[in-house]
PALO-473376 format. One record per residue (C-alpha): x, y, z. Coordinates in Angstrom, 3 decimals. Layout:
BEGIN
{{X; Y; Z}}
...
***
This chain:
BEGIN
{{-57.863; -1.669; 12.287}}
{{-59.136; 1.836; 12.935}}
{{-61.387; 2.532; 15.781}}
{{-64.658; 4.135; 14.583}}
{{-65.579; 4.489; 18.538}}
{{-63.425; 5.631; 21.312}}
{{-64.386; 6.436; 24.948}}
{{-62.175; 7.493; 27.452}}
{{-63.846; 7.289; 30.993}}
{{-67.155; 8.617; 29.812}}
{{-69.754; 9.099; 32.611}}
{{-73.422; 10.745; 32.879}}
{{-74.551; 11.953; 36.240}}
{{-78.272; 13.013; 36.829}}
{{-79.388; 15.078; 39.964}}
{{-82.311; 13.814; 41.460}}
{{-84.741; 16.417; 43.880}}
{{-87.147; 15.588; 46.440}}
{{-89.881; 17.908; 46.970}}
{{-91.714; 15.932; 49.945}}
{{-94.011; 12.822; 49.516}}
{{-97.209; 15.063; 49.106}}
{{-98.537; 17.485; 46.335}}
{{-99.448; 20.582; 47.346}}
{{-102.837; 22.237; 46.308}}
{{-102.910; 25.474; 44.512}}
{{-103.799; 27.214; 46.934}}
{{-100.851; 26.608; 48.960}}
{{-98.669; 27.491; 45.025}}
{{-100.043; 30.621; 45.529}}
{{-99.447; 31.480; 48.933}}
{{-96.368; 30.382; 48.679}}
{{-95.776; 32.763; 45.523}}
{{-97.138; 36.065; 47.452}}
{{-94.691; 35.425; 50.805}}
{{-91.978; 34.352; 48.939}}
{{-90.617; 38.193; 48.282}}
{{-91.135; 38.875; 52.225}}
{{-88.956; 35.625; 52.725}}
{{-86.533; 36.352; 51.235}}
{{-86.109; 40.199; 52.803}}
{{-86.427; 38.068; 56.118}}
{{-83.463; 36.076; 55.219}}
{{-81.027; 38.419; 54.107}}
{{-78.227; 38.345; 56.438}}
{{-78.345; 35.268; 57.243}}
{{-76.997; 31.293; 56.122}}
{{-79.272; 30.362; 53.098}}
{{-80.710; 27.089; 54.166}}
{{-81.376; 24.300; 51.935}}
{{-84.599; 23.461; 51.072}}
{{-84.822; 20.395; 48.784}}
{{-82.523; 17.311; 48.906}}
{{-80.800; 16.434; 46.462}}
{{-78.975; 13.050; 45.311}}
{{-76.484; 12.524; 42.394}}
{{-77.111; 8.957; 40.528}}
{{-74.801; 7.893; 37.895}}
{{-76.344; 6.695; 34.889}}
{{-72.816; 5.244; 33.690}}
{{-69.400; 5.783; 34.928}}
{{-65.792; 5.764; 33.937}}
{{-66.535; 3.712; 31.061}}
{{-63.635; 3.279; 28.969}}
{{-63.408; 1.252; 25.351}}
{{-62.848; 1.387; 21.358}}
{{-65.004; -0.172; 18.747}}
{{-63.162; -1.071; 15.702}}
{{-64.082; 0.181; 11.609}}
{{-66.622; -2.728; 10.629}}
{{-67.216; -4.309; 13.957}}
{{-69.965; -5.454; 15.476}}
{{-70.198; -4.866; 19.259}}
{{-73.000; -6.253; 21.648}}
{{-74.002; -4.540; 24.861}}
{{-75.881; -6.631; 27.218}}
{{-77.178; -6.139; 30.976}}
{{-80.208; -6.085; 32.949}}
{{-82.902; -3.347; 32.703}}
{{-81.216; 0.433; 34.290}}
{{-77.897; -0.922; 34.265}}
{{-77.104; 2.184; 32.000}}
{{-77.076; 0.943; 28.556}}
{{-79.736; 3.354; 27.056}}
{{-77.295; 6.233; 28.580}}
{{-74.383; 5.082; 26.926}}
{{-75.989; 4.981; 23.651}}
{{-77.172; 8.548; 23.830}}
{{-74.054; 9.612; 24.624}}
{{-72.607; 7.928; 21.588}}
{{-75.818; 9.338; 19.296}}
{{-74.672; 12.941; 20.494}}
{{-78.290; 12.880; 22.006}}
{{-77.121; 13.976; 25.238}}
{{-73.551; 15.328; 26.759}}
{{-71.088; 13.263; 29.104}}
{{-70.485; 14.343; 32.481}}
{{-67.051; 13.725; 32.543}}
{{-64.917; 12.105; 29.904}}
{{-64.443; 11.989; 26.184}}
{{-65.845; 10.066; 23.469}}
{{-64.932; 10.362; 19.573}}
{{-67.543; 8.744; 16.603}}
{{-65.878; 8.927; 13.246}}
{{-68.623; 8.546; 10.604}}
{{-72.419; 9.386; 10.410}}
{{-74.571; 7.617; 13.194}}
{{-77.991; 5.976; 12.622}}
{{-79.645; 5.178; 15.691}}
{{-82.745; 3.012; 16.293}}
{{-82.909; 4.221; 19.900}}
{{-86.978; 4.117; 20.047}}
{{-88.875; 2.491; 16.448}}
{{-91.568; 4.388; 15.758}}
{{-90.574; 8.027; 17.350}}
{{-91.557; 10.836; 15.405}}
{{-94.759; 8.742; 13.924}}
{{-97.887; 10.235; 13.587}}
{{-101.211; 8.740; 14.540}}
{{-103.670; 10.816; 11.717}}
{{-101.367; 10.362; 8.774}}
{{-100.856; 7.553; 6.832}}
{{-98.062; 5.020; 6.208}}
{{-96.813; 6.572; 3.259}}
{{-96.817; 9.986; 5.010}}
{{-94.690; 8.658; 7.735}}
{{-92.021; 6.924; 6.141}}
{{-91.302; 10.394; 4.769}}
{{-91.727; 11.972; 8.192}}
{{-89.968; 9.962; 10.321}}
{{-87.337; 9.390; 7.506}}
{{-86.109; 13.345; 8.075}}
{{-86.707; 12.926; 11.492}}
{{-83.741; 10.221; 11.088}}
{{-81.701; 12.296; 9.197}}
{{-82.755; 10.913; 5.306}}
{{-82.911; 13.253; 2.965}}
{{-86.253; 13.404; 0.678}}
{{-84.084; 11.983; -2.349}}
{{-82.721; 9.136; 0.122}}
{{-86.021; 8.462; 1.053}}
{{-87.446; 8.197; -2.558}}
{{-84.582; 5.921; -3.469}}
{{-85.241; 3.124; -0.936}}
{{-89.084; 3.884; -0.443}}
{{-90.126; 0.822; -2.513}}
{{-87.506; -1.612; -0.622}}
{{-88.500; -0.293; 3.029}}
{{-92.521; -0.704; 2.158}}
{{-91.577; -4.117; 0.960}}
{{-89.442; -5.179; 4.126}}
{{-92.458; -4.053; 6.382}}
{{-94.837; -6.271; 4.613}}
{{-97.749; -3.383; 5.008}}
{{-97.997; -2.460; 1.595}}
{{-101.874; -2.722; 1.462}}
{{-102.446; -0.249; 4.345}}
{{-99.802; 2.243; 3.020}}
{{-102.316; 4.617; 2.240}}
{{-104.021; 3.970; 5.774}}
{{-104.065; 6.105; 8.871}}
{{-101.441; 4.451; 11.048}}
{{-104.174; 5.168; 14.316}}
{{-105.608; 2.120; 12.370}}
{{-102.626; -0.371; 11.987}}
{{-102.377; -3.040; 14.898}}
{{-99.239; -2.928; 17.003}}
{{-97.435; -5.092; 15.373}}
{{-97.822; -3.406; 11.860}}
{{-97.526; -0.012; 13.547}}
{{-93.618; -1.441; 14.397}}
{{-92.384; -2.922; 11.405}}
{{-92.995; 0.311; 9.179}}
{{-91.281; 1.885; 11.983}}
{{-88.559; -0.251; 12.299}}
{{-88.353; -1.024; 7.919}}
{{-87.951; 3.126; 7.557}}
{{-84.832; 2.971; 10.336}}
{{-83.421; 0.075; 9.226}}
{{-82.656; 1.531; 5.960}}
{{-80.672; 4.445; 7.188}}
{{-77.306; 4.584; 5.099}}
{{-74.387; 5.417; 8.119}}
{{-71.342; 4.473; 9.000}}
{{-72.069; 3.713; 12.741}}
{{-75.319; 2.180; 12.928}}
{{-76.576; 2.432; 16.907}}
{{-79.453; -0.168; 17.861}}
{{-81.560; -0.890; 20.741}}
{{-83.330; -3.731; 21.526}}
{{-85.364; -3.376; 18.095}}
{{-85.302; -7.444; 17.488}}
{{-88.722; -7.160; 20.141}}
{{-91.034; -5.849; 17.449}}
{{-93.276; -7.732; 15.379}}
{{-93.409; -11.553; 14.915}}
{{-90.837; -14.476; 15.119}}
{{-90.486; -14.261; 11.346}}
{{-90.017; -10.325; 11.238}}
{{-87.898; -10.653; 13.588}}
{{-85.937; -13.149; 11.906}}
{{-86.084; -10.589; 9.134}}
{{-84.779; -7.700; 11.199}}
{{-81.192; -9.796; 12.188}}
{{-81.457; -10.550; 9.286}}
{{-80.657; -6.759; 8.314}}
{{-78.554; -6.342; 10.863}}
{{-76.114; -8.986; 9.571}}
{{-76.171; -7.426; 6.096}}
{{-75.287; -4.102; 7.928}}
{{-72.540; -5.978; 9.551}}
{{-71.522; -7.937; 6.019}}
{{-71.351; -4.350; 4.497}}
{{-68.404; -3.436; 6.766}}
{{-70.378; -1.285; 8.538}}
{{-70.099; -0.576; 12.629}}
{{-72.988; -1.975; 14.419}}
{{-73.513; -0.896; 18.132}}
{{-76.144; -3.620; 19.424}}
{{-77.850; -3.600; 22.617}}
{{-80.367; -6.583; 23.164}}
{{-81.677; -9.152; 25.850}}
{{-82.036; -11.316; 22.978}}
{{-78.265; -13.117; 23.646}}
{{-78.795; -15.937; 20.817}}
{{-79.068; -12.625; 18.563}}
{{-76.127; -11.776; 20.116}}
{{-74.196; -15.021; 20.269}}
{{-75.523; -14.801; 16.520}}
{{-74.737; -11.166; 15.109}}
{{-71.851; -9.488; 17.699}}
{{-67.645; -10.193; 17.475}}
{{-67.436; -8.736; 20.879}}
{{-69.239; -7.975; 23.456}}
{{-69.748; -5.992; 27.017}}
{{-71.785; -6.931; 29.715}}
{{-73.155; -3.530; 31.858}}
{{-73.996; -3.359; 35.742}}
{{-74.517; -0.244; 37.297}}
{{-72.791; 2.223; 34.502}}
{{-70.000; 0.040; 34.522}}
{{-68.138; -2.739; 32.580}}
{{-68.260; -5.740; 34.548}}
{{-66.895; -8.005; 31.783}}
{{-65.619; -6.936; 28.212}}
{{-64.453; -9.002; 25.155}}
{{-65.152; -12.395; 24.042}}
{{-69.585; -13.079; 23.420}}
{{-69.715; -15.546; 24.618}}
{{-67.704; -15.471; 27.806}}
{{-69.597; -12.275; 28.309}}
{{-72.871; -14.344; 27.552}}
{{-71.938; -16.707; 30.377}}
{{-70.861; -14.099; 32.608}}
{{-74.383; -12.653; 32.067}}
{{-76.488; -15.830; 32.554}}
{{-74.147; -16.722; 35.808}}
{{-74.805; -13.677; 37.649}}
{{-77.523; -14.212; 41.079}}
{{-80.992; -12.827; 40.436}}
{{-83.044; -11.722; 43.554}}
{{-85.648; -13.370; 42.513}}
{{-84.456; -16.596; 41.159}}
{{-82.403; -18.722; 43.285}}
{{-80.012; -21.747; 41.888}}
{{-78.934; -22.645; 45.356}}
{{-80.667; -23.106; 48.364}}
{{-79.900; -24.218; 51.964}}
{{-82.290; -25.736; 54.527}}
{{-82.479; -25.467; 58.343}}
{{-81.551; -28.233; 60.514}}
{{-84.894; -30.698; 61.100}}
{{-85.925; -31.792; 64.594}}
{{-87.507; -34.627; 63.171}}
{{-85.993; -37.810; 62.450}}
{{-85.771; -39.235; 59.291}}
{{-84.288; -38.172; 55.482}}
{{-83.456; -34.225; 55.624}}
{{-82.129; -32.255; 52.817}}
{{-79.255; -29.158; 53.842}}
{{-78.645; -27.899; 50.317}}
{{-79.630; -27.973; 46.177}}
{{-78.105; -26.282; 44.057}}
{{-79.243; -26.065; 40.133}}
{{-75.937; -26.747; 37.383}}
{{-74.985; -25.602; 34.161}}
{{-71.532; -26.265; 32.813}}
{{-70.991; -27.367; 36.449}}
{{-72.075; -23.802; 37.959}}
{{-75.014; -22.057; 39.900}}
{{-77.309; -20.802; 37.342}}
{{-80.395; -19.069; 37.511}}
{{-80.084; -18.732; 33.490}}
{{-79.464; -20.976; 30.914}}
{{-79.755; -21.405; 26.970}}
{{-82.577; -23.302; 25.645}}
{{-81.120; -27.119; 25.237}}
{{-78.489; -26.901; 28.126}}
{{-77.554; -29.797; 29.984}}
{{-78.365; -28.998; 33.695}}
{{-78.056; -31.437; 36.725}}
{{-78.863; -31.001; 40.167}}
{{-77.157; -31.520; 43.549}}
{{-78.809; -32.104; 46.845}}
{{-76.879; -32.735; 50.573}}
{{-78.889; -34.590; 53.196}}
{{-78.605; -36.205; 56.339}}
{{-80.823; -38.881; 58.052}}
{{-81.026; -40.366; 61.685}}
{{-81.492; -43.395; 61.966}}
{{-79.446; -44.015; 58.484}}
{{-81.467; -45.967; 55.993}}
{{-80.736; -48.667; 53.096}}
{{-81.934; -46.345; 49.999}}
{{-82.676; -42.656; 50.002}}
{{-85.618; -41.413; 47.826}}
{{-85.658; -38.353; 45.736}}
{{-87.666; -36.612; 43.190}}
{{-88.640; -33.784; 41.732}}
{{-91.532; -31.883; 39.673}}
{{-90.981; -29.588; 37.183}}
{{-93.480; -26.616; 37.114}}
{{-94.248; -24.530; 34.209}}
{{-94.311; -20.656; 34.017}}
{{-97.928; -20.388; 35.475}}
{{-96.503; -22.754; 38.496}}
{{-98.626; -25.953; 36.631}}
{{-96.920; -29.445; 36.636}}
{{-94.746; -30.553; 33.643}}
{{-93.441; -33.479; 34.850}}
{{-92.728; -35.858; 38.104}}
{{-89.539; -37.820; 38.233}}
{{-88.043; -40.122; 40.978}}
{{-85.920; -42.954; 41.858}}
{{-88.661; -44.609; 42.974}}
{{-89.467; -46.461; 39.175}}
{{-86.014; -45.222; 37.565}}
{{-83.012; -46.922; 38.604}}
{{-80.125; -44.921; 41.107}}
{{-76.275; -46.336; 41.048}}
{{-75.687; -48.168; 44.366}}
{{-75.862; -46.696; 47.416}}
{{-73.304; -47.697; 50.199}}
{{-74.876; -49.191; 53.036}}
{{-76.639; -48.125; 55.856}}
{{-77.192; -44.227; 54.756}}
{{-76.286; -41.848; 56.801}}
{{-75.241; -38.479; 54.592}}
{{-74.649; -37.811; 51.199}}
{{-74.907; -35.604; 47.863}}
{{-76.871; -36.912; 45.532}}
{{-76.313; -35.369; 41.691}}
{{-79.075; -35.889; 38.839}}
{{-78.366; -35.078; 35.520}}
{{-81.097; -33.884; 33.977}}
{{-79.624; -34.078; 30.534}}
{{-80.577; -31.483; 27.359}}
{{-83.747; -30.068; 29.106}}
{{-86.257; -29.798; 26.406}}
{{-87.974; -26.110; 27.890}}
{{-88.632; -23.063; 26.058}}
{{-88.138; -19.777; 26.821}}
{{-89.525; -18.583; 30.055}}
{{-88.999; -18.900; 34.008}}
{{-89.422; -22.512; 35.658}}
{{-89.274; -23.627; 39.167}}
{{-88.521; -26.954; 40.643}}
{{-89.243; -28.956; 44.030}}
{{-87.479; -31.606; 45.307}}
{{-89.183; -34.338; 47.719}}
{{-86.889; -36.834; 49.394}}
{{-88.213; -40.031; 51.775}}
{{-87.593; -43.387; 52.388}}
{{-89.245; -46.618; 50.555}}
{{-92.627; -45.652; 52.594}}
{{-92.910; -41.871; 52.331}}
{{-91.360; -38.336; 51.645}}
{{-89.860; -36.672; 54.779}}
{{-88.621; -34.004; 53.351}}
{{-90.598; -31.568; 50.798}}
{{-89.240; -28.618; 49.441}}
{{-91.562; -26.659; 47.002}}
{{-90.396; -24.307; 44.259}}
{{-86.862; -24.776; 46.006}}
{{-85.172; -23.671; 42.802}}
{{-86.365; -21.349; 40.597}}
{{-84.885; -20.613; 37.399}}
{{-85.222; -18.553; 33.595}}
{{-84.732; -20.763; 29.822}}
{{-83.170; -18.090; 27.781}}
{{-84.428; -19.138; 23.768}}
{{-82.072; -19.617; 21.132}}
{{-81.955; -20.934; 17.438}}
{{-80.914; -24.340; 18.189}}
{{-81.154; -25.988; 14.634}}
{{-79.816; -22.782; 12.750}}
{{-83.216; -22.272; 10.895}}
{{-83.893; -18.876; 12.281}}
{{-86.663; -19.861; 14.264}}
{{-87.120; -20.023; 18.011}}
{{-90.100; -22.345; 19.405}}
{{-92.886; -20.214; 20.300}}
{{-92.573; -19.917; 23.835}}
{{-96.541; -18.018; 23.836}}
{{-97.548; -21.499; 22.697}}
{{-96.283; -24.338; 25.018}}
{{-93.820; -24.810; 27.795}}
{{-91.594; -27.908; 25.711}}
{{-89.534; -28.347; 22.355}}
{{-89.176; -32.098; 21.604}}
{{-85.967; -33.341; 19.673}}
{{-88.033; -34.778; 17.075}}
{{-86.619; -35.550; 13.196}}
{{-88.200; -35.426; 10.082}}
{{-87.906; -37.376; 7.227}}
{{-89.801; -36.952; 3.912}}
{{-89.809; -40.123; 2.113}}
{{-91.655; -41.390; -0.988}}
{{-94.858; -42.182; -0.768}}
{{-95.581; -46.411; -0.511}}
{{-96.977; -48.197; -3.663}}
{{-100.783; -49.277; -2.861}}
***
């Protein structure tokens, strides 16, 4: 298959000056601009010194790939990690530092929805306006006017000031008008964020008829079930560079299994002076790994070392679930649910829970552990493990549960049946 995309170790560098840490008033400006001429006949003759530091960054770097005629590649990574670069590179919006890339075919890039909008005209006036801005011509335009008013839903404020439309409206005229661009190499960027679950339902839903058409789709998102969903391959990008390129969803896991600072799926804990039940380690599973990221509706488990002196018959552990404003979800413990037998006096162990299909949406979750004996806990570790529900479609309906709304889907199953006779 031909490659519409080719880059052979592309890279953007930026140089970065540092004034000083202070502003300078304008008096000082001026000063400055009246000695400068006597400065420099002072410093003729002598080594020029430099004045401002400077510091190259690397945006991206020695990035090397081909995208395929009617592919549809994902590009997924962590905020800065360079992906916004590397699609202006490949929109001709800005130059390479070093290295080649070719693009075969017209590109259509929704880089930023709603650039080029103006506030004091109306809808109708910028679909035409930010149309051209995009590269339509007034005839294109014309042609799919009707289909991208419809697709936006905002037909009864077209003739509206958009300074008036809410947000959310404000976005979906912006993102209808760029969605209907006719190219061959279609460039997107995180544009399933706009509007509402079901717009956004709407907008992959363009995106796979894009695909379908046997166009080229570029895709950059955080949204990985969109992803998982809409991309044949996939890159994941850390610091400019490819850290793992090819099949989704081993890039997917790749992605979910990397550390984040400020999550933590294992933890150790000091040595205890005091006698009695004493974790050393937990660690939070998925597919039998460290995560600090996991899909909506993955089985996770836990496992916790400890160590107790004197040794006791039965160790007792629990743990609380806490929500994403730290409140309590749930409290669970061998206490009143039944643990496989224990050999006989305790003196160490691991201990693994399976936690099963955890019913959470998406958002970020922490968990403490508490272990004891029959009497009381010894040992309390709060918010030991701290971890992020990434939301997907589970049931293939196109719809996410709203995570704004509550902290818990439950597997629940409907069943419409006749109605009973009186």
């Amino acid at each position: 298959m031909r490659a519409r995309i080719v880059a052979e170790g592309i890279g953007k560098r930026y140089t970065i000056s540092h004034r000083g840490n202070r502003y300078r008033t304008l008096r000082e400006d001026l000063m400055s601009a009246v000695w400068a001429p006597l400065r420099r006949l002072a410093s003729r003759g002598s080594r020029p010194t430099n004045t401002r530091a400077r510091d190259e960054f690397w945006a991206v770097r020695d990035l090397s790939f081909e995208i395929a005629d009617g592919e549809v590649f994902g590009i997924i990574g962590r905020n800065g990690a360079g992906k916004s670069t590397l699609l202006k590179i490949l929109s001709r919006i800005i130059q390479p530092s070093e290295g080649r890339a070719w693009v075969r075919g017209r590109v259509g890039t929704l880089l930023e929805v709603g650039a080029g909008f103006h506030p004091e005209l109306t809808g109708r006036d910028n679909v035409y306006l930010s149309g051209a801005i995009l590269g339509m011509s007034r005839r294109e335009i014309t042609s799919r006017f009707d289909e991208m008013v419809a697709f936006s839903g905002v037909e009864r404020f077209l003739d509206t000031p958009v300074k008036r439309y809410s947000s959310g409206m404000y976005l979906r005229l912006a993102f209808s008008v760029a969605a209907h661009l006719e190219a061959d190499i279609l460039v997107v960027d995180e544009v399933l964020a706009v509007g509402d679950a079901e717009f956004q339902q709407k907008c992959l839903g363009r995106m796979e008829e894009v695909a379908g058409a046997g166009r080229t789709v570029l895709f950059v998102s955080h949204n990985l079930a969109a992803v998982h969903t809409l991309c044949t391959r996939a890159g994941v990008l850390d610091a400019g560079r490819f850290v793992h390129y090819g099949d989704v969803e081993e890039c997917i896991r790749s992605y979910l299994h990397w550390g984040d600072e400020s999550a933590s799926a294992i933890v150790t804990f000091p040595p205890s002076n005091v006698l009695g039940l004493h974790m050393t380690s937990a660690a939070l599973l998925a597919d039998s790994r460290p995560a600090t990221r996991v899909f909506m509706g993955a089985a996770l488990s836990m496992e916790i070392t400890f160590v107790c002196d004197p040794p006791v018959q039965l160790p007792y552990i629990g743990y609380t679930l806490h929500g994403k404003g730290g409140e309590t979800l749930l409290n669970v413990n061998n206490r009143y649910q039944a643990s496989t037998p224990y050999p006989s006096p305790v003196r160490s162990g691991l201990l693994r829970l399976e936690l099963g299909a955890v019913p959470l949406v998406g958002g970020r979750y922490s968990i403490s552990l508490y272990l004891g004996d029959v009497a009381t806990d010894t040992h309390v570790a709060e918010h030991a493990l701290v971890f992020e529900v990434i939301e997907r479609d589970l049931w293939g309906t196109g719809q996410v549960p709203p995570s704004e709304e509550s902290h818990m889907w439950w597997p629940t199953t409907f069943h419409l049946l006749p109605a009973r006779e009186p």
